[in-house]
C-alpha positions in Angstrom: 0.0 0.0 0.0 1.5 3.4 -1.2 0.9 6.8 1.1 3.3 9.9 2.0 5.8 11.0 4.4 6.3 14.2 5.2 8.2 16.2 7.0 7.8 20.4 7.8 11.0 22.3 8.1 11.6 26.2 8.9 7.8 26.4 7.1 8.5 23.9 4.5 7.1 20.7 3.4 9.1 17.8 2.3 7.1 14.9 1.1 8.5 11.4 -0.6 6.2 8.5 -1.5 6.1 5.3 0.1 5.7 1.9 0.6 3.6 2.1 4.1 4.5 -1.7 4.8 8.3 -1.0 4.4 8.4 2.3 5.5 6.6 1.4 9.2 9.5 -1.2 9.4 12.0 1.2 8.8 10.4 3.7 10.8 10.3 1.3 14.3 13.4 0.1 13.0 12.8 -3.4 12.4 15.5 -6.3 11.6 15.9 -6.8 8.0 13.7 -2.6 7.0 15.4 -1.5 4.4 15.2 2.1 2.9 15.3 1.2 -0.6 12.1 -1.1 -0.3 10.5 1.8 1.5 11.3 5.1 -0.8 9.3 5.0 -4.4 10.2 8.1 -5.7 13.3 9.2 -7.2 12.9 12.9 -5.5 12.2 15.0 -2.5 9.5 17.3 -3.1 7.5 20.1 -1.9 3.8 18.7 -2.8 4.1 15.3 -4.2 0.6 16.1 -6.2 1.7 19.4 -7.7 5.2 17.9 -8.6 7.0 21.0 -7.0 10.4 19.2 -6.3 12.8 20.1 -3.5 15.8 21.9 -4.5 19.5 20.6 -3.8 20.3 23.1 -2.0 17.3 23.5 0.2 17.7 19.8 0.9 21.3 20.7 1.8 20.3 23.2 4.2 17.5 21.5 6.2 18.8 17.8 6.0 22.6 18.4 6.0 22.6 15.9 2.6 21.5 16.4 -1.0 21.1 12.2 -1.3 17.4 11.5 -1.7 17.7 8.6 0.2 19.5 9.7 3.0 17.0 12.6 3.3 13.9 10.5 3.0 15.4 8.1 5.8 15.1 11.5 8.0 11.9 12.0 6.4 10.6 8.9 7.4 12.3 8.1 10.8 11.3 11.7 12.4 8.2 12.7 10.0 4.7 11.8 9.2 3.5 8.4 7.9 -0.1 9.4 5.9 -2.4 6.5 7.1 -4.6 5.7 4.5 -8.4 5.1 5.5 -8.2 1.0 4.3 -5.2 0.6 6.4 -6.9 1.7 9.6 -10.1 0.2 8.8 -7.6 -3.1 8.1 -5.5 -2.6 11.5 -9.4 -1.8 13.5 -10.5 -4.9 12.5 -7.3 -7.2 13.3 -7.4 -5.6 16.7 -11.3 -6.3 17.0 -10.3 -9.9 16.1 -7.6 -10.4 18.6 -10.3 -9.0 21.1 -12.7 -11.0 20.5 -11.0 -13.9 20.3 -9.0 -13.3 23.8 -12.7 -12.8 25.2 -14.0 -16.1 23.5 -11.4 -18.0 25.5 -11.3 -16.4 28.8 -14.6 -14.8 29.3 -17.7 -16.2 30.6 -20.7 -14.6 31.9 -22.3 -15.7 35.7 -23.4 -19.5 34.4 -19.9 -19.7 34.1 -20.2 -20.4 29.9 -18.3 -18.5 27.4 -19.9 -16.4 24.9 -19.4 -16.8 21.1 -18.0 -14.8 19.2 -20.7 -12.8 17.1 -22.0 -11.9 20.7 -18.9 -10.5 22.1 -18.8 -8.6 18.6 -22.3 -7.5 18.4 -21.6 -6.0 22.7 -18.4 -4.4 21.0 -20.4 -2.4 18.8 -23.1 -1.7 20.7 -20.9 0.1 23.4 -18.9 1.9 21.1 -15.8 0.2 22.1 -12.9 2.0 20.4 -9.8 -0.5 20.2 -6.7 1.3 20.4 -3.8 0.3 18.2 -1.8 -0.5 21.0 -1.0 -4.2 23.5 -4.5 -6.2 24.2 -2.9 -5.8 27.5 -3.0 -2.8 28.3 -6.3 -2.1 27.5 -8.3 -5.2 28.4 -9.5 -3.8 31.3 -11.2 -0.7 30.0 -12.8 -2.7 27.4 -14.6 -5.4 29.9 -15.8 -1.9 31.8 -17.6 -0.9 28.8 -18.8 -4.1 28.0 -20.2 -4.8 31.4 -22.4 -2.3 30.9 -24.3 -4.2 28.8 -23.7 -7.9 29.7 -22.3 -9.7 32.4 -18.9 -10.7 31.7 -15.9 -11.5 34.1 -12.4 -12.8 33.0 -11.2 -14.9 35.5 -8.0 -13.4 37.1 -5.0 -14.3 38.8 -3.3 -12.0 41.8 0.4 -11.9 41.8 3.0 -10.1 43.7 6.1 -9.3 41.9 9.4 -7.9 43.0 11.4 -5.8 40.8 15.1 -5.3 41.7 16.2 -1.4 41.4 18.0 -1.1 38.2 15.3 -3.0 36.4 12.2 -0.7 37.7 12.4 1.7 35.1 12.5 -0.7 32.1 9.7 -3.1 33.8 7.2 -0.7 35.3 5.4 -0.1 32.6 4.8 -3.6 32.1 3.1 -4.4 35.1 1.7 -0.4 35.4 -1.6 -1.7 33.4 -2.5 -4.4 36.2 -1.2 -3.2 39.3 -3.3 -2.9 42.4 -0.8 -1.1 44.9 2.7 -0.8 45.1 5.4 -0.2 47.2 8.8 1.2 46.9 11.5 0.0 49.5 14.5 1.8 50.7 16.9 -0.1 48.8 14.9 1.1 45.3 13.2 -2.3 45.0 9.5 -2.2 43.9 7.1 -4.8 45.0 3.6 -4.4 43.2 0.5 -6.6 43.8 -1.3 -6.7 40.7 -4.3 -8.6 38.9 -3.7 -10.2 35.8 -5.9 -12.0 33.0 -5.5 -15.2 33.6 -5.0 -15.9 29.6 -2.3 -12.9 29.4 -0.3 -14.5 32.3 2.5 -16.2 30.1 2.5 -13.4 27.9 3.2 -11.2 31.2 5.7 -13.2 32.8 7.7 -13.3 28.9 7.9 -9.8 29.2 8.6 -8.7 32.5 11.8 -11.2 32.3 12.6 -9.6 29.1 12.7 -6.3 30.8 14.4 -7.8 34.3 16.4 -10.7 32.4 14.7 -12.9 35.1 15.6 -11.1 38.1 12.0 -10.1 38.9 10.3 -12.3 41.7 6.7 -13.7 41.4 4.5 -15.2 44.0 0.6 -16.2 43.2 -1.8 -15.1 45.9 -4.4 -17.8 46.0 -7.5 -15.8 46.1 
């Protein structure tokens, strides 16, 4: 899928058009982006519609480099990515899906049964959910508030208390920030937090808070 990135400098606009695929890789700096996938036009310009190309020497003043790829790297990496309307439609619905199907395996309303699908996507749409493109994580939560408006629903849970050496809070905190239910800082820096996690998102939970503590974190379930 083709769109633009831009770029406004000292009241200018520099655009370039791109591959969005290849150009998101580069732009998050992914193994294996590479610029010459992402960059599909041979020039800098102004207004890609108009055709009003970017001088040389303008490029050499704002960019420090006349080299149209060099300069659309910068473009890319620090500019705008134009997200078409079918690609956030696309990336909505992909994040609807992995929604619904955390909810199809973990939810269940009081009987203790799950719900299907089309009825966790008919409640999604009836409270307006908005999905954010972001970790089903981190937003779980919110989204079984909103729903539980309308139905019952509970996602069973598990309590954990997890200790976080020092020089690993900063890194890990915002992993377990979405799920905490208090915390406590020691004297030595250490942070222990009691939080409540989905019970399906527990593996995915303890994957990354090693990642971020390279398993110096310690974890205790509270049986409930």
């Amino acid at each position: 899928m083709q769109t633009t990135a831009r770029i406004k400098k000292t009241g200018k606009t520099f655009e370039i058009l791109v591959d969005l695929d290849e150009a998101l890789k580069f732009k998050q700096g992914e193994a294996g982006a590479n610029i010459n996938s992402a960059v599909l036009t041979e020039a800098i310009f102004h207004n890609i519609k108009s055709g009003e190309h970017a001088s040389a020497d303008v490029l050499e003043v704002e960019f420090g480099s006349a080299d149209v790829l060099e300069v659309a790297g910068k473009i890319i990496k620090s500019g705008e990515l134009v997200m078409p309307t079918e690609y956030l439609h696309k990336q909505q619905n992909q994040k609807y899906k992995q929604i619904i199907d955390f909810l199809v395996k973990n939810a269940v309303n009081p009987d203790g049964r799950p719900y299907t699908a089309d009825r966790i996507m008919t409640v999604l749409k009836e409270a307006q959910v908005n999905v954010k493109n972001k970790p089903i994580e981190s937003q779980i939560t919110e989204i079984l508030e909103q729903i539980q408006r309308i139905i019952p629903i509970k996602v069973e849970t598990k309590s954990i208390k997890i200790t976080i050496p020092a020089m690993h809070t900063g890194k890990a905190y915002g992993a377990v920030a979405e799920f905490k239910k208090s915390e406590e800082w020691l004297s030595n820096g250490d942070l222990i937090v009691n939080a409540e996690i989905p019970a399906g998102l527990v593996m995915d939970f303890y994957d990354k808070l090693n990642s971020f503590t390279h398993g110096s974190a310690l974890t205790e379930e509270i049986k409930k």
